[in-house]
C-alpha positions as CSV (number, residue, x, y, z in Angstrom):
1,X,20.0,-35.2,-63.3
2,X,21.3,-32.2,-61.2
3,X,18.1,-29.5,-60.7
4,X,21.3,-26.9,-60.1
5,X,23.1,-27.4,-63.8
6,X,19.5,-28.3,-65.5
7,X,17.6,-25.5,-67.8
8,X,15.1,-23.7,-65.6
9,X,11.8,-21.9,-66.9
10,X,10.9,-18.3,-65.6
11,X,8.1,-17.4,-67.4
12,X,4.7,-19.6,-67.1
13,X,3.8,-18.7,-70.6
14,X,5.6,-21.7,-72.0
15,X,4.8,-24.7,-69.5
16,X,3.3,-27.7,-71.0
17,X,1.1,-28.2,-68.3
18,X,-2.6,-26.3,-69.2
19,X,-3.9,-23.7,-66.9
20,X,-6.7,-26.2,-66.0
21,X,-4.1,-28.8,-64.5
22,X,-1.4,-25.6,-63.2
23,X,-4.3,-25.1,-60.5
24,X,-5.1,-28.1,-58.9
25,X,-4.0,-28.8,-56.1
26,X,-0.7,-31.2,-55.9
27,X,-2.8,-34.5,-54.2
28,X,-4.5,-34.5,-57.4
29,X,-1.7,-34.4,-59.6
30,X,0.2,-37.1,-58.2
31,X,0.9,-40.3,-60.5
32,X,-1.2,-43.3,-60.2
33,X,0.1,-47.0,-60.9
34,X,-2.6,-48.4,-62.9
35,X,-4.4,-52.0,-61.8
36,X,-2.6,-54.2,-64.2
37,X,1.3,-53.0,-63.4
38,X,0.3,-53.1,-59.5
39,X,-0.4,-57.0,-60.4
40,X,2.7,-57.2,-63.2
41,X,4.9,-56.0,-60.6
42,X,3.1,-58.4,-57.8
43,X,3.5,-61.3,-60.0
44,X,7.6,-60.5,-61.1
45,X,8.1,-60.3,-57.4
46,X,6.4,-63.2,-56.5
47,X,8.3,-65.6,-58.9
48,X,11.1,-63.7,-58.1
49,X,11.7,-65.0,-54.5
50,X,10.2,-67.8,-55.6
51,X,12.8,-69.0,-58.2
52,X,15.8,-68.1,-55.6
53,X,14.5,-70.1,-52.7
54,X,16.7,-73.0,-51.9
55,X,16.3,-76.3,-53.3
56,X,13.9,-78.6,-51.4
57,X,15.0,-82.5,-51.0
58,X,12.7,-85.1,-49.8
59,X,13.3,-86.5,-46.4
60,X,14.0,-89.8,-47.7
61,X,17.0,-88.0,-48.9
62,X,18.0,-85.6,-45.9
63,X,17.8,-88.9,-43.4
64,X,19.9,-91.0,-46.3
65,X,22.5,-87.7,-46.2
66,X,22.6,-88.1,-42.5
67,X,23.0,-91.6,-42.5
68,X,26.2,-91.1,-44.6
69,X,27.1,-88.3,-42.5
70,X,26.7,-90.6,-39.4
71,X,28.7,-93.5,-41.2
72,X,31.4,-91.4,-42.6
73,X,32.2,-90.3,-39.0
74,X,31.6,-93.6,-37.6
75,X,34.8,-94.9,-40.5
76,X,36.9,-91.9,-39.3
77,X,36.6,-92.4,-35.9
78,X,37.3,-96.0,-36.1
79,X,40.4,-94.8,-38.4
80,X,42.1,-92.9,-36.0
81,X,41.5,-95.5,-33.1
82,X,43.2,-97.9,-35.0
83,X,46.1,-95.9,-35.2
84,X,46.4,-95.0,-31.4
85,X,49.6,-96.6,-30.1
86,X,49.1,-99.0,-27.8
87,X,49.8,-99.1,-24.2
């Protein structure tokens, strides 16, 4: 909202705010996040990193994926030996 194009109030007549709260000083009148939002908002933000962490494999599977890895390269290097001309 635009505080330049929205309605402003010139007379204090016609605030909702009562004259008991109009006084107090602003530290007092700022808004408080109550206990159980705080710990909503804690718990959202927690299970929200957790669900977009990365997949976790077990090593039995990441040494098996570099044991293919290592074989695969293995096959392509003996590949492209094989069709070095010889001397």
């Amino acid at each position: 909202m635009n505080t330049l194009t929205a309605p402003q109030r010139s007379d204090g007549r016609h605030s909702d705010l009562p004259d008991t709260l109009r006084n107090l000083p602003l530290h007092d009148r700022t808004p408080r996040t109550s206990l159980p939002d705080r710990l909503a908002l804690r718990v959202a933000l927690t299970l929200l990193l957790w669900s977009t962490r990365p997949p976790r494999r077990p090593v039995s599977a990441v040494r098996r994926q570099a044991e293919l890895d290592r074989e695969r390269r293995e096959r392509a290097w003996q590949q492209r030996a094989a069709r070095l001309p010889l001397l």
